[in-house]
N, C-alpha and C positions, 0 to 999 in steps of 0.2 A: 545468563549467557554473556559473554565477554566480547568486551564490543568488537574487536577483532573476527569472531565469529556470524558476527551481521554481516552474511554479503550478498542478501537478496532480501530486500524491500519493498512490501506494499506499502502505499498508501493510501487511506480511503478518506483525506480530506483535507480539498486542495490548498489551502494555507499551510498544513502542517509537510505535502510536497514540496511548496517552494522554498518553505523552511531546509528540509533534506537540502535542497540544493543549495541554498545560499550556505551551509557550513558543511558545502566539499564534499559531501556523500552524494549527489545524482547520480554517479557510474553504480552505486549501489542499488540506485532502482528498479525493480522488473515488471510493477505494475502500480499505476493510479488509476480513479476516477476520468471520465471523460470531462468532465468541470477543472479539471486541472489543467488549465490554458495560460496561465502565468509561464515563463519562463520557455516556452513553446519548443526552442531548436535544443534545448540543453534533456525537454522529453519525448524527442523524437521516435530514440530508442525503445520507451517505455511502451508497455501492453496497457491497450484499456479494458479493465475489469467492469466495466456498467458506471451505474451515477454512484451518488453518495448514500441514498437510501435503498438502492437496491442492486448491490453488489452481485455478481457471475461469482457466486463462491467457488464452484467448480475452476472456473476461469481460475482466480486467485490458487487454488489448490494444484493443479495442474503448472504452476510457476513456483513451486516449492519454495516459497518464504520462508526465511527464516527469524524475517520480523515482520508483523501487521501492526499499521499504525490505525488508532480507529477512536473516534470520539464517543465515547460510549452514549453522550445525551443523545444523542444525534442517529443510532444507529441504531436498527432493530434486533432484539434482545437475543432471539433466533440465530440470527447471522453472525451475531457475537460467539456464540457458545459454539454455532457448527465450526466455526475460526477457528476459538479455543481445543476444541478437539482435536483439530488435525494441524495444527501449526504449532514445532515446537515450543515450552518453555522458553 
């Protein structure tokens, strides 16, 4: 996918959100973690998808991403793979 083609962003860990936003992509965000409280007025906008280990995947599906950002140690293997299924390439 070209990066140009990213323009709905989960994130599911909240370092790697404020990352998003400190290089200019937060208007590209549609969903984080509720642990995601850095940068607070810049993700107003943003949906909270649940925490970091146990993600509303429906939530997340339901806001058609076109990128999921997710730390795979960190995240259950399950939740990974329902992601992978329904989140483009």
């Amino acid at each position: 996918m070209a990066p140009d083609e990213v323009d709905r962003i989960v994130s599911l860990v909240p370092s790697t959100t404020e990352s998003v936003c400190l290089l200019g992509a937060g208007q590209r965000l549609v969903g984080c973690t509720r642990y995601c409280t850095a940068l607070r007025e810049q993700l107003r906008h943003v949906a909270r998808i649940g925490g970091t280990k146990n993600p509303d995947r429906e939530a997340i599906a339901a806001l058609q991403p076109s990128l999921v950002l997710a730390n795979a140690e960190e995240k259950r293997t399950e939740d990974l793979d329902w992601l992978r299924a329904r989140v483009p390439p």
